[in-house]
C-alpha positions in Angstrom: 38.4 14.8 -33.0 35.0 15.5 -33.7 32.8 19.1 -33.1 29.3 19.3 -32.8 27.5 20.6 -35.7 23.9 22.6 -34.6 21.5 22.7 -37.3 19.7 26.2 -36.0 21.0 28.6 -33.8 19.5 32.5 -33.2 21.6 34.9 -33.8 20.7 36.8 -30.6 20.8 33.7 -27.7 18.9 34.8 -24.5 22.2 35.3 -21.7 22.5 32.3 -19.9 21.6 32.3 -16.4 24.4 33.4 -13.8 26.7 30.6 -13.8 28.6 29.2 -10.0 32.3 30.4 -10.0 34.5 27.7 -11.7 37.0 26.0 -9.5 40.7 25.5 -10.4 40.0 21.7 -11.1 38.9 21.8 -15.0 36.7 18.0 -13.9 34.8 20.2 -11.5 31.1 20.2 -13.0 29.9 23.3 -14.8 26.6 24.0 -13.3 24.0 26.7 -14.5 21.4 26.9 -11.4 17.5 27.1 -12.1 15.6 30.5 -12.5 13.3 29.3 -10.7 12.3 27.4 -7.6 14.8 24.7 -8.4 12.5 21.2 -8.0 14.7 19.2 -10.6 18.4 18.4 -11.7 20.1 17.2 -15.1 22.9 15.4 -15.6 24.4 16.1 -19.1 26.9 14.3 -20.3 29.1 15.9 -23.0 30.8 14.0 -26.0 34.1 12.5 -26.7 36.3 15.8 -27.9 34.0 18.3 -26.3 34.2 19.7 -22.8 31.2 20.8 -20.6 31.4 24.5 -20.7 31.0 24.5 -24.3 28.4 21.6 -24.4 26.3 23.6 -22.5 27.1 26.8 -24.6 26.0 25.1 -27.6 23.0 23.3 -25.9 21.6 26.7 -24.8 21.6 28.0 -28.3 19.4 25.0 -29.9 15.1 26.3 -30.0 12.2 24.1 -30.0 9.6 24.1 -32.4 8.4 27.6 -31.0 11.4 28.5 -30.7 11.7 28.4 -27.0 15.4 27.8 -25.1 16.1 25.4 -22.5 16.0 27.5 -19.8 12.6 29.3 -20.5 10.5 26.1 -21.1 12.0 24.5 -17.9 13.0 27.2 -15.0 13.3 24.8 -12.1 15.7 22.7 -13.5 19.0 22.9 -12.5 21.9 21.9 -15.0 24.7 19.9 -14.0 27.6 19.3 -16.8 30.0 16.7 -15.8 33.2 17.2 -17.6 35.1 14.5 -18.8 39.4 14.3 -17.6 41.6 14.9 -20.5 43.9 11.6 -21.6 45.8 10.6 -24.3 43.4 9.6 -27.0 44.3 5.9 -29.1 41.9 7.3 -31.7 43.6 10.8 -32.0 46.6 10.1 -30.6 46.7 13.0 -28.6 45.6 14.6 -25.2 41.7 15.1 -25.4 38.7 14.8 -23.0 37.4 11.5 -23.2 35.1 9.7 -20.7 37.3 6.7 -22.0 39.9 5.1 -23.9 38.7 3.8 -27.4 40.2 2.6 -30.8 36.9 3.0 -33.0 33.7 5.4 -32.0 32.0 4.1 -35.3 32.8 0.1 -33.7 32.5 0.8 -30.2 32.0 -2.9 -29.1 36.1 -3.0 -30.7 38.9 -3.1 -28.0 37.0 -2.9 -25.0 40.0 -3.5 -22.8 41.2 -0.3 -24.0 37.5 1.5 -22.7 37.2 -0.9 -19.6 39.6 1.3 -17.2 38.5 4.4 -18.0 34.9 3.9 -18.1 34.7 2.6 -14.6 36.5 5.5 -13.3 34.1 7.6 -15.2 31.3 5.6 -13.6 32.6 6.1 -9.9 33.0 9.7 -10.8 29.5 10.1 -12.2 27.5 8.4 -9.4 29.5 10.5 -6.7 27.5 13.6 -8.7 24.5 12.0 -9.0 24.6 11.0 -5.5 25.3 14.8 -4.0 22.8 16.1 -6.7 19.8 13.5 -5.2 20.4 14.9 -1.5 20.4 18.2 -2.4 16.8 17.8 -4.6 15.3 15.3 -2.6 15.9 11.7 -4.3 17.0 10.0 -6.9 13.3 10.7 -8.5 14.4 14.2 -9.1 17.6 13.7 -11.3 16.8 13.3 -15.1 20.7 11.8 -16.0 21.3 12.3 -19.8 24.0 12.0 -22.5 25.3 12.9 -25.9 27.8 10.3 -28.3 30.3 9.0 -25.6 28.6 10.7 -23.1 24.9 8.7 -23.5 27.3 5.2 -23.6 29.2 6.9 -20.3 25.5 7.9 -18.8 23.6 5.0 -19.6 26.6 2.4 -18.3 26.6 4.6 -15.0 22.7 4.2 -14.5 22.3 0.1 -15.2 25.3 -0.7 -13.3 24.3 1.4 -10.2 20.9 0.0 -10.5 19.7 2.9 -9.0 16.4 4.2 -10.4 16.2 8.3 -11.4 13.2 10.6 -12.9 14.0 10.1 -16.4 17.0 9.0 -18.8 17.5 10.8 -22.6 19.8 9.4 -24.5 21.5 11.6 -27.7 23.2 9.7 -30.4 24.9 7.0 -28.6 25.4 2.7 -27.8 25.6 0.6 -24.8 29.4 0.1 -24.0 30.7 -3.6 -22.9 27.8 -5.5 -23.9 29.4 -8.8 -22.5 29.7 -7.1 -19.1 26.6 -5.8 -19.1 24.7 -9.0 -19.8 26.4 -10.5 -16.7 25.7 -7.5 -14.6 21.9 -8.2 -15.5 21.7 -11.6 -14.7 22.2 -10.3 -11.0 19.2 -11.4 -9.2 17.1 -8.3 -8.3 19.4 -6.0 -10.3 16.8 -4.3 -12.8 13.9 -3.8 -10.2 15.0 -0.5 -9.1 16.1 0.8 -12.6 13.3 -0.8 -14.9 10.7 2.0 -14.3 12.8 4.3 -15.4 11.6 6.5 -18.8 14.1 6.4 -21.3 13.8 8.9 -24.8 16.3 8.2 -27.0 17.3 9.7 -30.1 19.6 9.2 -33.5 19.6 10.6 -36.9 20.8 8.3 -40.0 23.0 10.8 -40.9 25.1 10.5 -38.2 28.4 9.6 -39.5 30.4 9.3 -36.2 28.2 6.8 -34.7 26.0 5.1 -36.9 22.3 4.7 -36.0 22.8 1.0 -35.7 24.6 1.4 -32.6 21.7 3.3 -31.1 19.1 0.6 -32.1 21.1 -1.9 -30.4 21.0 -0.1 -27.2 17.3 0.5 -27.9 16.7 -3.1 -28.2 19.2 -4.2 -25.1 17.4 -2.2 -23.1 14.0 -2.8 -24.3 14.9 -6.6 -23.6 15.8 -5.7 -20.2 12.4 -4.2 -19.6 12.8 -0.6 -19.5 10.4 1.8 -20.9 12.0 3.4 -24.3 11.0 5.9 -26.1 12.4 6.3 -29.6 13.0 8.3 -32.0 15.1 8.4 -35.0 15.4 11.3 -37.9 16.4 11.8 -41.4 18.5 14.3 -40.9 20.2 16.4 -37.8 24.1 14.7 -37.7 25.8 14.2 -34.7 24.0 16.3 -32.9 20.7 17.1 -30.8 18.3 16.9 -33.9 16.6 21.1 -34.1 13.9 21.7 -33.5 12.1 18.9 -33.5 13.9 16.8 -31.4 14.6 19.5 -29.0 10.8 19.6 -28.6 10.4 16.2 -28.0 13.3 16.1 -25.3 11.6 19.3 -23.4 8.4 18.2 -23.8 10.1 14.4 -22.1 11.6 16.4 -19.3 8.4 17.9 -18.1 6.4 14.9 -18.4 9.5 13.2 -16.2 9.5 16.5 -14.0 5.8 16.0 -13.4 5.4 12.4 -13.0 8.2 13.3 -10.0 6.1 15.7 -8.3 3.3 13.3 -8.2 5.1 10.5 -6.7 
């Protein structure tokens, strides 16, 4: 099991903002609700190992370039953490929460039949969210959907086999899961038109060591062949991780542009 390693954190945090009683089901999405006007929601998938209380404890902590949070740079966006079941790991061999079943995270194209069942549940779960999240916002064009390691691969799955269109995608640190499947999904006449104008920022740093950047070039290339617009951007150095602060700039600075590009529509 791997933990999420942040490469600057302020020793004094601003308090998060007042946080929607939890429910007894540990699945149930943690949600931290705009301080604003709320105009916007994300969808932030957590990693393999992780959970989404703490995702979004850690993600809170990370600064931009100016050393702005999160929630101060973008008060009408409401955050919605999906949390991932807990199952009995083939990696680990033991329970943890996983959005699937897999044998290798460094060779995620390995042993797909193992991922296959649990991904699709995953997938069903997800677009139940992202389906309550549009009606309450106003449309799909008002959901940025967005994932870290297992969670990007779990996100990114969700949104080209849905073939629904949102207001942005960012992608941390992940791959494309069942390649093979997804080739056949595209070749589904009319399948991308919905999806394809969808922005995409994705991001990976070479010194990633639990999934290795080529993974994340392959996705950037699959879907680049598929005719989505991608923005990428790769860094020397950050880990496994959301790269600080530059690439928590870049991702703020995405989410507005997405944000605004909404409001116009």
């Amino acid at each position: 099991m791997y933990q999420s390693s942040l490469s600057t954190k302020d020793p004094n945090p601003p308090a998060s903002p007042t946080k929607t009683p939890s429910t007894t089901s540990p699945q149930q999405p943690h949600i931290i609700p705009a301080t604003s006007a709320h105009t916007h929601t994300i969808i932030f998938l957590h990693g393999r190992g992780s959970d989404a209380e703490t995702f979004a404890e850690e993600l809170f902590v990370s600064r931009t370039a100016d050393g702005q949070y999160f929630t101060t740079r973008c008060p009408g966006l409401k955050w919605v953490f999906p949390c991932a079941p807990k199952s009995h790991s083939a990696l680990d061999q033991e329970e943890v929460h996983q959005w699937f079943n897999m044998s290798s995270v460094q060779r995620p194209q390995e042993d797909v039949e193992v991922q296959r069942p649990g991904l699709w549940e995953s997938v069903a779960a997800l677009r139940q969210v992202m389906e309550e999240e549009a009606q309450r916002v106003g449309g799909m064009q008002n959901i940025i959907l967005a994932g870290i390691s297992q969670g990007c691969a779990t996100a990114i799955f969700t949104l080209l086999t849905s073939g629904w269109g949102v207001g942005g995608f960012v992608g941390l640190a992940g791959w494309l899961p069942l390649v093979e499947e997804m080739r056949d999904v595209m070749n589904v006449p009319g399948r991308m038109k919905h999806f394809v104008g969808t922005p995409v920022l994705l991001q990976h740093c070479r010194d990633d060591e639990v999934v290795p950047i080529c993974n994340g070039e392959r996705l950037r290339d699959k879907l680049e062949e598929w005719g989505m617009r991608v923005q990428w951007r790769d860094f020397e150095k950050g880990g496994h991780w959301l790269q600080e602060p530059e690439g928590m700039h870049e991702v703020v600075e995405f989410m507005l542009k997405c944000m605004g590009a909404s409001e116009n529509q």
